[in-house]
C-alpha positions as CSV (number, residue, x, y, z in Angstrom):
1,X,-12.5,34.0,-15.0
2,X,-8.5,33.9,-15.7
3,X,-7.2,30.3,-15.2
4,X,-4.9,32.2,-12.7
5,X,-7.2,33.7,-10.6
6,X,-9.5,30.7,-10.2
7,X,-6.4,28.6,-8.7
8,X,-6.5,31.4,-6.2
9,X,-9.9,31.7,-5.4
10,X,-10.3,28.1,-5.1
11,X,-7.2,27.8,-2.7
12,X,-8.6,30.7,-0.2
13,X,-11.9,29.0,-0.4
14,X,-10.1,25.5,0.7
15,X,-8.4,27.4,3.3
16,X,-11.5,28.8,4.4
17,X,-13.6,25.4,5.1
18,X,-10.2,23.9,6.8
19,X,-10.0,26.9,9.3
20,X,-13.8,26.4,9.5
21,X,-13.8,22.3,10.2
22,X,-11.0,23.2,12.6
23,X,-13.3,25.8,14.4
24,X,-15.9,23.4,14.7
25,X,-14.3,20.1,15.4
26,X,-12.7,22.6,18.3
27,X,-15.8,23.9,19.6
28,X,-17.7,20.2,19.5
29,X,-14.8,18.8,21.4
30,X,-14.0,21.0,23.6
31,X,-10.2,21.8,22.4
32,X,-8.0,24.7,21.5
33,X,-7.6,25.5,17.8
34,X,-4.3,24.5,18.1
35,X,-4.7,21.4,19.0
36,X,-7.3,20.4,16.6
37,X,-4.8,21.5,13.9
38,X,-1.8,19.6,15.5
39,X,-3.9,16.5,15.5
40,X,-5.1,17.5,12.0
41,X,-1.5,18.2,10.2
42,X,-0.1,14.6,12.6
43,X,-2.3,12.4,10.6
44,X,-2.3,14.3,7.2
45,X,1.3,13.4,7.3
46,X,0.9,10.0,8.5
47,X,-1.7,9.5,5.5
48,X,0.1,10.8,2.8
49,X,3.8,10.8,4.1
50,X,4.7,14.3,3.2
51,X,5.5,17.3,5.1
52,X,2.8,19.5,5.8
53,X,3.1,23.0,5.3
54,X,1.9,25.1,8.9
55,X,2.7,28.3,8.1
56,X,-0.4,29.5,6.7
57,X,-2.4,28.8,9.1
């Protein structure tokens, strides 16, 4: 597979298992989507001090 393509497929599969851990976490705890992933992007910045990109979710 082209060098190219595999940077693709590998970042559609690592959006895939984020929406699907937010899915989960948000079905085990009994929250929205949305808040799972506001909770989710809150403490991604607070661990690596960077802005998180929200957009493609």
């Amino acid at each position: 597979m082209h060098p190219k393509r595999r940077d693709n497929q590998d970042r559609y599969l690592r959006a895939a298992q984020v929406k699907g851990f937010i899915k989960k976490t948000a079905d085990n705890k009994g929250l929205t989507k949305e808040q799972v992933h506001q909770r989710l992007t809150t403490n991604y910045k607070k661990m690596f001090k960077i802005e998180v990109l929200t957009h493609f979710w």
